[in-house]
C-alpha positions as a LaTeX table, in Angstrom:
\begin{tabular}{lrrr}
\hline
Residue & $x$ (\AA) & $y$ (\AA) & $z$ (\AA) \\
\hline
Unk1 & $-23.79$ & $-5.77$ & 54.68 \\
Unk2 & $-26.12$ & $-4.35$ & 57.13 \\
Unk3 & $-25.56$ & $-4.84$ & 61.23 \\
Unk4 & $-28.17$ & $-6.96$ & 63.23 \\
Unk5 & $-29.92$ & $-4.47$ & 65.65 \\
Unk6 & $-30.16$ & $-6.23$ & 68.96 \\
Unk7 & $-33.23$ & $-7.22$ & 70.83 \\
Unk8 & $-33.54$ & $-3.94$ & 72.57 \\
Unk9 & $-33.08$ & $-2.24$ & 69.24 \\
Unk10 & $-36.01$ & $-4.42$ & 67.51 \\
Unk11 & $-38.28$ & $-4.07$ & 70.35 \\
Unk12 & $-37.95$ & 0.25 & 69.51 \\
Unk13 & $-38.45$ & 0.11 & 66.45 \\
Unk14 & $-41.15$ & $-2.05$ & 66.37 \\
Unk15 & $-43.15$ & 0.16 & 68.76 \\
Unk16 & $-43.39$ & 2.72 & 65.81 \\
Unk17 & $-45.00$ & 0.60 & 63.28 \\
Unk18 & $-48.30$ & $-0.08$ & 63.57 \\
Unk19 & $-49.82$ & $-3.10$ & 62.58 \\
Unk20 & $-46.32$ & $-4.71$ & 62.27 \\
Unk21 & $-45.04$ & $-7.64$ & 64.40 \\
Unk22 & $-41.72$ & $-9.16$ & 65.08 \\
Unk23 & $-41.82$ & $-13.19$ & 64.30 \\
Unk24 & $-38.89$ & $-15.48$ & 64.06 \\
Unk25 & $-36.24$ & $-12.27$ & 63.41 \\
Unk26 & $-38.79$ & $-11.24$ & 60.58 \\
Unk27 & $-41.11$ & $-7.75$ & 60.63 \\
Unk28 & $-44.44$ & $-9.10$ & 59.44 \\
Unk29 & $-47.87$ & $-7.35$ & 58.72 \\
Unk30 & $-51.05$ & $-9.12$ & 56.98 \\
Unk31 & $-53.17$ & $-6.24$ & 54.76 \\
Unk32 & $-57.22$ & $-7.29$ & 54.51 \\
Unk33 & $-58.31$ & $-5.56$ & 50.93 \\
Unk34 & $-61.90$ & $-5.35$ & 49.70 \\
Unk35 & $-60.96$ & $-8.57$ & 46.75 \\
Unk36 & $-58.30$ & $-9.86$ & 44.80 \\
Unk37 & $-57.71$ & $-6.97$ & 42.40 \\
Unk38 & $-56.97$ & $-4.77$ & 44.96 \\
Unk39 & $-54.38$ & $-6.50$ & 46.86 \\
Unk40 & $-52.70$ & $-7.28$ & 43.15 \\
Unk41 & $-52.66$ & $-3.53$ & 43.21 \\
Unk42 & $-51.07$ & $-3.01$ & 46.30 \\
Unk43 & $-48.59$ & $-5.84$ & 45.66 \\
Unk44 & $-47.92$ & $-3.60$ & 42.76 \\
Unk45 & $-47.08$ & $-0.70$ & 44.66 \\
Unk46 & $-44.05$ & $-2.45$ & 46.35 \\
Unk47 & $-42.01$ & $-2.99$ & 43.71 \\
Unk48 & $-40.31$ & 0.51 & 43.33 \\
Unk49 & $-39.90$ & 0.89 & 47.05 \\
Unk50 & $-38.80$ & $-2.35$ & 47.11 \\
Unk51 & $-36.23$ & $-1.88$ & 44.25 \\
Unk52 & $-35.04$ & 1.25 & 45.38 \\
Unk53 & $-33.97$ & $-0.23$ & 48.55 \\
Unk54 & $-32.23$ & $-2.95$ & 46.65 \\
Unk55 & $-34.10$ & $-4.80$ & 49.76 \\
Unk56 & $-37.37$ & $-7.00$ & 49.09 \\
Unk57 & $-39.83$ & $-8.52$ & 50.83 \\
Unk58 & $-41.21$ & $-12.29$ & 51.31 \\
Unk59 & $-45.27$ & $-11.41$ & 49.76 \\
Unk60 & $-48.05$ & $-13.97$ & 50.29 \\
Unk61 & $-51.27$ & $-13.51$ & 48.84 \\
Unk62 & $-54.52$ & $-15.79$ & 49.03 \\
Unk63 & $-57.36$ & $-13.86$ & 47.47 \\
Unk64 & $-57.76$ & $-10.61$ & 49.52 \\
Unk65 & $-55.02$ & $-11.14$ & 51.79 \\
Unk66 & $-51.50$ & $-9.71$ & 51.51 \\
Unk67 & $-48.67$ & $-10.81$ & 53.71 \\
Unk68 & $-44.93$ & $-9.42$ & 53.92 \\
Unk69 & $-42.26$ & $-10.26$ & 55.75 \\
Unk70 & $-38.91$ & $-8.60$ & 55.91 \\
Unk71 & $-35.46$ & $-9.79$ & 57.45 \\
Unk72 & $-32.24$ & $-8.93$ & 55.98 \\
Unk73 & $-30.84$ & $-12.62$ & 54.66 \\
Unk74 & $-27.50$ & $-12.13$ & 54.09 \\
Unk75 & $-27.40$ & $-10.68$ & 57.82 \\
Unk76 & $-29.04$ & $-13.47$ & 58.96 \\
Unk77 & $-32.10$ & $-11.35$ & 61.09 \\
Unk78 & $-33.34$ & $-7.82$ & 61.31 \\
Unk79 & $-31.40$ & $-4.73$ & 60.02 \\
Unk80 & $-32.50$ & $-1.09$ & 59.88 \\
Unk81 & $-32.73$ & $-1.84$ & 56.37 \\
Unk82 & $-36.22$ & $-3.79$ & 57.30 \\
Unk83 & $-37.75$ & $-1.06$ & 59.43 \\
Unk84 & $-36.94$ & 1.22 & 56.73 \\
Unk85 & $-38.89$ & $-0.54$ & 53.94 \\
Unk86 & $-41.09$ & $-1.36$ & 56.74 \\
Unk87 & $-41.78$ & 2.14 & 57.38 \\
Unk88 & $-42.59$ & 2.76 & 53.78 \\
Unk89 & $-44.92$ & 0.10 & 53.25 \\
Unk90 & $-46.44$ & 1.23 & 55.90 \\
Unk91 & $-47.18$ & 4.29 & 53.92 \\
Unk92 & $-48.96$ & 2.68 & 50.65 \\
Unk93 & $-52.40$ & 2.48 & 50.92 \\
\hline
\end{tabular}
């Protein structure tokens, strides 16, 4: 299982990913798309990242709107493991 990172520790690492907040121990970001399909699309796109890291994320979607929120369950808050997959999300477009 992955360690907790400490306050101090989520507060650095958030300060390199833009767009991204730190909520209730989760890393959360909301994507705006043009319509629907598109954030399907980009939904999409998360799933081998997501597998790969044997780590997924909490989606939401309402029409254009994608939301994801990581935290590391059975640790019980925020691991590296989220600001890794965090920092590849942050590379799909």
């Amino acid at each position: 299982m992955a360690g907790l990172l400490t306050e101090a520790e989520i507060q650095e690492r958030a300060i390199l990913l833009s767009g991204w907040t730190v909520v209730n121990s989760q890393l959360q970001i909301t994507r705006t798309f043009k319509n629907f399909i598109q954030a399907m699309e980009f939904v999409n796109k998360l799933v081998e990242p997501a597998e790969s890291a044997a780590h997924h994320p909490d989606i939401e979607i309402s029409y254009n709107k994608v939301k994801i929120k990581l935290t590391t369950h059975d640790a019980g808050g925020l691991t590296q493991k989220d600001f890794d997959l965090a920092g590849v999300i942050a590379q799909i477009s």
